[in-house]
C-alpha positions in Angstrom: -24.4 -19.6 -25.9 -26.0 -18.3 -22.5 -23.7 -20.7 -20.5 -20.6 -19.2 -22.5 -21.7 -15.5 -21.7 -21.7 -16.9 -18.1 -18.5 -17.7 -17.5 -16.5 -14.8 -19.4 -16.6 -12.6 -16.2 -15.2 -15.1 -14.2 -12.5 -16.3 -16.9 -11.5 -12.3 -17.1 -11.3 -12.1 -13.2 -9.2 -14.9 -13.2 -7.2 -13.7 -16.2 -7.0 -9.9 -14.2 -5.8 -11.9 -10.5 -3.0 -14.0 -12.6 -1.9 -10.8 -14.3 -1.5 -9.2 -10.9 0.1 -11.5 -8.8 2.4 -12.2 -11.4 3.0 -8.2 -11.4 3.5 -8.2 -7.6 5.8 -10.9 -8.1 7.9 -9.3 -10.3 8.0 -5.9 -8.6 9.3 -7.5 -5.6 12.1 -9.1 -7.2 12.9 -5.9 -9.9 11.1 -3.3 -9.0 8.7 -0.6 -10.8 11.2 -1.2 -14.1 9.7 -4.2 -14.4 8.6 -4.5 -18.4 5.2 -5.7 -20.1 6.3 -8.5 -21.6 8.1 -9.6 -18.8 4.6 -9.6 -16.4 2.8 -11.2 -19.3 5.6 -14.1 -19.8 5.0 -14.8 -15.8 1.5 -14.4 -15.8 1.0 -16.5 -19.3 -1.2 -14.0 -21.1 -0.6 -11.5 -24.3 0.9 -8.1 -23.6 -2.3 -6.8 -25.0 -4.1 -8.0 -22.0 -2.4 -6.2 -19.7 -3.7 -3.0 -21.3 -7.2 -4.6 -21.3 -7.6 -5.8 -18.0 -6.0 -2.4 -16.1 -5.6 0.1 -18.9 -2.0 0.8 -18.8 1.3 -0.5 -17.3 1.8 2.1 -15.4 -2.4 1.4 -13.5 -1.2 -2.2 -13.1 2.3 -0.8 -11.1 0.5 0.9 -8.9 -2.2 -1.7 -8.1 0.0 -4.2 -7.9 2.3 -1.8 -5.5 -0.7 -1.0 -2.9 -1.7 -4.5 -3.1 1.7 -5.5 -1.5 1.1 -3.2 0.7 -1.8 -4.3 1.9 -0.6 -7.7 2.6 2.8 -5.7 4.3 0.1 -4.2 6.6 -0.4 -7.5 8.6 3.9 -7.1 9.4 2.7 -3.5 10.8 -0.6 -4.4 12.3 1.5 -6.9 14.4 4.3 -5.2 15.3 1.6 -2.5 17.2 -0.3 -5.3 18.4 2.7 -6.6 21.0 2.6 -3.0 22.0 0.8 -2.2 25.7 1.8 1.2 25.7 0.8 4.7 23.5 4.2 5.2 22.9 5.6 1.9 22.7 2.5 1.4 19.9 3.0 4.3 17.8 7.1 3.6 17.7 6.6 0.3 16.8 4.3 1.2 14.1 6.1 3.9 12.5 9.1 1.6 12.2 7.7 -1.2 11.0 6.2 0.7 8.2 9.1 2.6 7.8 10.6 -1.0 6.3 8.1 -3.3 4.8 9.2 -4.6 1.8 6.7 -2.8 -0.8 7.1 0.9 0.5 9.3 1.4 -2.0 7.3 0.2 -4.7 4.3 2.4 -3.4 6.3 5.7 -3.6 7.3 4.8 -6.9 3.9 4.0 -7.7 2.6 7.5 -5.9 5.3 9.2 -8.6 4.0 7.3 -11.5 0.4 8.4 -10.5 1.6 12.1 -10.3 1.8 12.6 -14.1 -0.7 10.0 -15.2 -4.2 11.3 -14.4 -5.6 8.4 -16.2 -3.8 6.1 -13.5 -5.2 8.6 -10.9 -8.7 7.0 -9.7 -7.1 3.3 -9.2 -4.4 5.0 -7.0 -7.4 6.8 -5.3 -8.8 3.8 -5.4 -6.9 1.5 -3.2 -5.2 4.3 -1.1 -8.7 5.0 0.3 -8.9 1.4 0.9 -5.7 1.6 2.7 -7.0 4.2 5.0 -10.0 2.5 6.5 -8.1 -0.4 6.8 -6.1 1.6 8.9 -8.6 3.5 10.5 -10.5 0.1 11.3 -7.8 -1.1 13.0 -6.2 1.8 15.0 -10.1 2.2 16.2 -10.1 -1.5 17.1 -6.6 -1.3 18.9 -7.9 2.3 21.1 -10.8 0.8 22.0 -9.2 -2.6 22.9 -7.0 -0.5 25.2 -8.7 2.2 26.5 -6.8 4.9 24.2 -7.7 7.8 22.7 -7.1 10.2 19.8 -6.2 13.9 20.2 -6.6 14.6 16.2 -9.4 12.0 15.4 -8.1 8.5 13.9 -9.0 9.2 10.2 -6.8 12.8 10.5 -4.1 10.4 12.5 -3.8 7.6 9.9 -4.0 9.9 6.7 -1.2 12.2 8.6 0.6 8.9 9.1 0.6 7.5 6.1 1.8 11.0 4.2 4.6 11.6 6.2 5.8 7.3 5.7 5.4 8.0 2.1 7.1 11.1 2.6 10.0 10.1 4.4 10.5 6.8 2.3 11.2 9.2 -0.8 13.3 11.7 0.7 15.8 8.6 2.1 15.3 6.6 -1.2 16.3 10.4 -3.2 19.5 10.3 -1.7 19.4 13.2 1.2 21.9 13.0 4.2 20.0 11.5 7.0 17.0 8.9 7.4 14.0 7.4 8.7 15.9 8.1 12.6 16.0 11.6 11.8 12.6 12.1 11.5 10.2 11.8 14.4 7.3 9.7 12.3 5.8 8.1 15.6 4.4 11.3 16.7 2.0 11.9 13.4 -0.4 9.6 15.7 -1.3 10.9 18.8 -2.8 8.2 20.3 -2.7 8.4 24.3 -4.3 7.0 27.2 -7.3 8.5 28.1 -7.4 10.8 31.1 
């Protein structure tokens, strides 16, 4: 009996992954329209595990959303990586983001959270996460370089990452214009320092 009681966490976890990755699956191939029993027919569970393991469809959307995401960041992280100057860096970066595969599904997801405050604290949840991951990494390229921050990185990344989203949904809502319009590079005012 003791062995048994063991072993449940680990059989959920594994249960709770499987239902994930099957949800980032599908949301790359149909987007946030993507059904319950569709996500528990790929991830071979019972619909009524989705709601167990994350509460709702609509929590498990927007996990699985900032999850690709974060795996999308290693395309932006790279792309600024190649970079030797300020400028050069913070173009590179703001494009790149501009056009990862899952920003899409992470404004959708930031929409879904909007009227769901029981969704609320996973999206706070993982878009914390995604800001000191970035803030980790900006501080690792400026010191790397020599670079500095006129606003402070956590202001710079959180500054960023709202005007990305931002943007993204303004395109993807159908107004005249796009991502060139908009000047995204300079929400991070990385330099060289004097």
């Amino acid at each position: 009996m003791e062995s048994r009681a063991r072993h449940r966490p680990h059989r959920g976890a594994a249960t709770r992954s499987r239902i994930r990755k099957a949800a980032m699956g599908l949301l790359r191939e149909h987007g946030p329209g993507v059904t319950v029993s569709a996500i528990s027919e790929a991830a071979e569970v019972y619909p009524n595990q989705i709601t167990h393991h994350f509460g709702s469809k609509d929590a498990l959307v927007i996990e699985a959303s900032f999850n690709l995401l974060l795996l999308d960041t290693e395309r932006i992280q790279s792309a600024g990586r190649h970079m030797r100057t300020p400028e050069s860096f913070r173009a590179a970066i703001a494009r790149t983001a501009m056009h990862v595969p899952s920003m899409p599904h992470v404004v959708a997801a930031l929409a879904i959270a909007q009227d769901n405050p029981p969704a609320q604290p996973t999206l706070r949840t993982l878009i914390d996460l995604l800001f000191r991951q970035s803030e980790r990494y900006l501080e690792r390229i400026m010191s790397e370089r020599g670079w500095v921050s006129e606003q402070g990185v956590a202001r710079d990344v959180r500054t960023f990452w709202s005007a990305i989203f931002g943007a993204v949904l303004v395109h993807r809502a159908g107004v005249p214009g796009g991502p060139s319009d908009i000047d995204l590079a300079s929400t991070l005012t990385v330099r060289r320092a004097d």
